[in-house]
ZADO-1210 file (C-alpha; in nm, 4 decimals, padded with zeros to 6 digits):
<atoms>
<atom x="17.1756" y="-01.6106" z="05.7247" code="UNK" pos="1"/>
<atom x="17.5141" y="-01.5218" z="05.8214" code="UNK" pos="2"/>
<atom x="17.6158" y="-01.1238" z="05.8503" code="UNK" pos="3"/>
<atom x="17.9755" y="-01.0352" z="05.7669" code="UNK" pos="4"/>
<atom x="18.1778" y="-00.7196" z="05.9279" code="UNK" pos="5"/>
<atom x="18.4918" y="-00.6220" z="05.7466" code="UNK" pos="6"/>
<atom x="18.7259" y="-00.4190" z="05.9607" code="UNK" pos="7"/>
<atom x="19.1045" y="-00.2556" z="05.9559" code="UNK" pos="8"/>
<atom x="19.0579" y="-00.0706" z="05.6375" code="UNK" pos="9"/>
<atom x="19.2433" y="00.3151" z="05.6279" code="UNK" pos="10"/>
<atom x="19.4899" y="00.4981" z="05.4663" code="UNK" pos="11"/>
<atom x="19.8558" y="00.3379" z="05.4655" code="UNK" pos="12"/>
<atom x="20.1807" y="00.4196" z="05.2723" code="UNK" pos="13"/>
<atom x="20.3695" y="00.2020" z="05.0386" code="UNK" pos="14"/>
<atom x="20.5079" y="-00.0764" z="05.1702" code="UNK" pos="15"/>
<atom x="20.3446" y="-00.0554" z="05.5139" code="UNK" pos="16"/>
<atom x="20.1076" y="-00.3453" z="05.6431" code="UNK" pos="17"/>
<atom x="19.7464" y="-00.3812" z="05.7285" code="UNK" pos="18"/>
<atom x="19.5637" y="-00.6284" z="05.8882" code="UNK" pos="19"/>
<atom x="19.1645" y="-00.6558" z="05.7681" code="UNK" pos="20"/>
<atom x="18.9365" y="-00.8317" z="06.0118" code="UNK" pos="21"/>
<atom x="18.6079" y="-01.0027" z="05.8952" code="UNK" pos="22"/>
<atom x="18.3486" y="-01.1135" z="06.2075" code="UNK" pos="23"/>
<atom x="18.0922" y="-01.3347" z="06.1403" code="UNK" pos="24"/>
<atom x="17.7889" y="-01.3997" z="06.2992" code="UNK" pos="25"/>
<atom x="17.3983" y="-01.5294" z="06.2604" code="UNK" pos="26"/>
<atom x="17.4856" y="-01.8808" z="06.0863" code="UNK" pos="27"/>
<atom x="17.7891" y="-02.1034" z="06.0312" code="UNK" pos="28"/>
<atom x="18.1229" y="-02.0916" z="06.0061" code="UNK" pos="29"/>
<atom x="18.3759" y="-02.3691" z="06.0747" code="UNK" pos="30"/>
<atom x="18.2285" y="-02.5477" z="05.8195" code="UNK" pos="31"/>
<atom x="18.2778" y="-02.3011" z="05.5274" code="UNK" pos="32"/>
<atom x="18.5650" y="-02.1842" z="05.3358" code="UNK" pos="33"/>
<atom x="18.6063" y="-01.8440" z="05.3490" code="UNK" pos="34"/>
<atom x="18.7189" y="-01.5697" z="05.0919" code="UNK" pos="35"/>
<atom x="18.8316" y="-01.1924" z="05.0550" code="UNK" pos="36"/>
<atom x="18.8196" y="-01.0315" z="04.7130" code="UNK" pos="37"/>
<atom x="18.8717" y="-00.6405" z="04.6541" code="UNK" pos="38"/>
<atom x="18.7412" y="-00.3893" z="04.3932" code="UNK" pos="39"/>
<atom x="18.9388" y="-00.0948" z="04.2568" code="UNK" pos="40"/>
<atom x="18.7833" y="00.2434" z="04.1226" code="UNK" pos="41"/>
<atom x="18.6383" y="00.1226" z="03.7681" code="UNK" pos="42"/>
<atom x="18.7248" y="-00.2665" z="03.7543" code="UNK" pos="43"/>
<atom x="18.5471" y="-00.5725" z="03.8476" code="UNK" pos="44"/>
<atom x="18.5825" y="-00.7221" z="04.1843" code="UNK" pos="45"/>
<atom x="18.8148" y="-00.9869" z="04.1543" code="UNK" pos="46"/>
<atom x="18.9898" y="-01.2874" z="04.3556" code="UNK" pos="47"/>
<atom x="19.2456" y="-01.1914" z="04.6711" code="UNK" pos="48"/>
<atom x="19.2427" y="-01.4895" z="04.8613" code="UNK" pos="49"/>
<atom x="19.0460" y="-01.8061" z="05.0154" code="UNK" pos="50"/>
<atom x="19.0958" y="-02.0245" z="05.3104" code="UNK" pos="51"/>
<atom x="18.9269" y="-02.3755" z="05.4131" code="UNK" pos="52"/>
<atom x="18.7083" y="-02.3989" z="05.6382" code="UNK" pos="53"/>
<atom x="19.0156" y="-02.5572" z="05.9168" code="UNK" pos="54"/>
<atom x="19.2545" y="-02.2780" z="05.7940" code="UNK" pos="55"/>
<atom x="19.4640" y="-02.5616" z="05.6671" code="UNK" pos="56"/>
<atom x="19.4622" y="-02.5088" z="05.2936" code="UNK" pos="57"/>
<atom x="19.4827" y="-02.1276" z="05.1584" code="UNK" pos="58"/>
<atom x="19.5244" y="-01.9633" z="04.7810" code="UNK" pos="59"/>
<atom x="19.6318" y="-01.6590" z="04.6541" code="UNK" pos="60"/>
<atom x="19.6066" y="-01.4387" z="04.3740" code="UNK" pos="61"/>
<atom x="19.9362" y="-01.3783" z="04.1747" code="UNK" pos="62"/>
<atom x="19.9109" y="-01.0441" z="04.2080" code="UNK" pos="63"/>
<atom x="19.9289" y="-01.0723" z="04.6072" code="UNK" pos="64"/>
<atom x="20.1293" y="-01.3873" z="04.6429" code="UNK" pos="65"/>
<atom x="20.3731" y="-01.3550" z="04.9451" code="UNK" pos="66"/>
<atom x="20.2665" y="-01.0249" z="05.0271" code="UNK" pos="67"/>
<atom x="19.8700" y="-01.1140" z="05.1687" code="UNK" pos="68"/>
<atom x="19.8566" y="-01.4019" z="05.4214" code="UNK" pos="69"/>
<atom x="19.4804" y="-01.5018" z="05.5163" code="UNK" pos="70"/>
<atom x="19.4152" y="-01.6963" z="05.8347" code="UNK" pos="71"/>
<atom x="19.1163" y="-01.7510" z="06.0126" code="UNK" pos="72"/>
<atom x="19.0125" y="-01.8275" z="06.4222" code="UNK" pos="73"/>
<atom x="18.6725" y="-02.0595" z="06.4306" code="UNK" pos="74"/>
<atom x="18.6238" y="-01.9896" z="06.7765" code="UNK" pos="75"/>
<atom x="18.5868" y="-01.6061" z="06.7459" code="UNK" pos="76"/>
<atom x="18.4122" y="-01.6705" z="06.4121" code="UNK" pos="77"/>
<atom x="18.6799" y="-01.4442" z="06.2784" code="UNK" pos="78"/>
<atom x="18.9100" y="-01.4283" z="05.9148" code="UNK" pos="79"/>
<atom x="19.1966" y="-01.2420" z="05.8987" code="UNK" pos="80"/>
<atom x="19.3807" y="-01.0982" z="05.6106" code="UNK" pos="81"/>
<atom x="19.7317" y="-00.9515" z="05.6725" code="UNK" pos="82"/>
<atom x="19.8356" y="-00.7287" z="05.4375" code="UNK" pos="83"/>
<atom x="20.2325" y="-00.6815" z="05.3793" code="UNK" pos="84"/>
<atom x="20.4546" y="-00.4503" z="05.1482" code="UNK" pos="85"/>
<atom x="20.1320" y="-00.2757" z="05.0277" code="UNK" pos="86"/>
<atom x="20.1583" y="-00.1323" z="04.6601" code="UNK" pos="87"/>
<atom x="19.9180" y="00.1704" z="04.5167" code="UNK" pos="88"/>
<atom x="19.7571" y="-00.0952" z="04.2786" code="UNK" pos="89"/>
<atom x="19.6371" y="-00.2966" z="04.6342" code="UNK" pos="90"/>
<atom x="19.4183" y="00.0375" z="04.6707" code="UNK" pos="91"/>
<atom x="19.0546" y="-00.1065" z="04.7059" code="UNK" pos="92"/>
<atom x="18.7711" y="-00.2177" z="04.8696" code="UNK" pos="93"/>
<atom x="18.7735" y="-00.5557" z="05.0116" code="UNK" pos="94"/>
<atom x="18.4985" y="-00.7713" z="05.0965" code="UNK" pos="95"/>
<atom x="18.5249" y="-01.0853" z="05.2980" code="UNK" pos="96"/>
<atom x="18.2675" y="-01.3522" z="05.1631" code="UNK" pos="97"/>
<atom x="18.1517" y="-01.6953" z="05.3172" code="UNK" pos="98"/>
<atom x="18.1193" y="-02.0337" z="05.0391" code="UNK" pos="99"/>
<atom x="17.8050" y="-02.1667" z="04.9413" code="UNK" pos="100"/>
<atom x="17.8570" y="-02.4827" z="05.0191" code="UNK" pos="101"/>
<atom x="18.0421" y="-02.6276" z="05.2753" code="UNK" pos="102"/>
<atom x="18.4281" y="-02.7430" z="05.2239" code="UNK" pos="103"/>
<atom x="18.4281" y="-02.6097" z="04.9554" code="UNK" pos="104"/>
<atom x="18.7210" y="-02.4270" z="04.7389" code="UNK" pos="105"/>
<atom x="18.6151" y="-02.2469" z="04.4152" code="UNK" pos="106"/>
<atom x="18.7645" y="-01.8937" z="04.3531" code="UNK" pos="107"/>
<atom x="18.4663" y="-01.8301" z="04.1390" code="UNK" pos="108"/>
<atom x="18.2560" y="-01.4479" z="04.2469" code="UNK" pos="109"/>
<atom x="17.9396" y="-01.6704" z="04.2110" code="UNK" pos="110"/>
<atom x="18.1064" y="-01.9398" z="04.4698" code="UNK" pos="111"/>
<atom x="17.9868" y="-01.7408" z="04.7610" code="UNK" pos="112"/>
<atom x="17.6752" y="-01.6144" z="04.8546" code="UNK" pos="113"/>
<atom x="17.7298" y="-01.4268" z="05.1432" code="UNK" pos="114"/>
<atom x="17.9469" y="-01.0602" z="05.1206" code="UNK" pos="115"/>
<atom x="17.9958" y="-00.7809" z="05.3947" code="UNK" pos="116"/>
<atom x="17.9983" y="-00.4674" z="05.3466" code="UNK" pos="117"/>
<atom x="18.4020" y="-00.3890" z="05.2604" code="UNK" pos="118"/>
<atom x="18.6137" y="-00.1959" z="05.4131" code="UNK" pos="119"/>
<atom x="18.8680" y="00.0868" z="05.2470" code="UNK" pos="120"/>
<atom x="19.2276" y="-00.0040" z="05.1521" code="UNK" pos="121"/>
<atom x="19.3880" y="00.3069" z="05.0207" code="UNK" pos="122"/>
<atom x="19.8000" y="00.2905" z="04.9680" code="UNK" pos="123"/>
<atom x="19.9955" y="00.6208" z="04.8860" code="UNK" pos="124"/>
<atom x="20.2462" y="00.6199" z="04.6851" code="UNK" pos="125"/>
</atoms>
């Protein structure tokens, strides 16, 4: 079973930049696609971004679209998300999550089964 640590979180202004670490370890991870989604104060945890399991292929939410770039390094078993022009409404907690099944690309919540922890994203305004 893979373990996931999310990382980089804090407190940021408006339009500064964070970068979010996620560290796996325990079971694979070249082989699987993996994804970042966030949850806000009362709403459901939705879609941020995913990336394929060689970094080649990536998708965004609208909402984040040329502000978020994901990116991942298989040898430190390591997925980045670098976060860019940050808005209040990008204030959050972000999980990074690891696919089900392997090469995969669905967006879907129930398309991964493995979550860390999250870490804090809070943007002033």
């Amino acid at each position: 079973q893979v373990q996931l640590v999310e990382s980089g979180g804090g407190l940021v202004q408006a339009g500064g930049s964070l970068r979010l670490s996620c560290a796996a370890s325990g079971g694979a991870f070249s082989t699987y696609s993996m994804g970042w989604f966030r949850q806000a104060p009362g709403k459901e945890r939705e879609f941020v971004t995913i990336i394929s399991a060689s970094g080649g292929i990536a998708y965004y939410a609208d909402s984040v679209k040329g502000r978020f770039t994901t990116s991942r390094d298989n040898a430190k078993k390591t997925v980045y998300l670098q976060m860019n022009s940050l808005k209040p409404e990008d204030t959050a907690l972000y999980y990074c999550a690891r696919h089900r099944a392997s090469y995969s690309l669905g967006k879907a919540e129930g398309d991964f089964g493995s979550w860390g922890q999250g870490t804090q994203v809070t943007v002033s305004s």
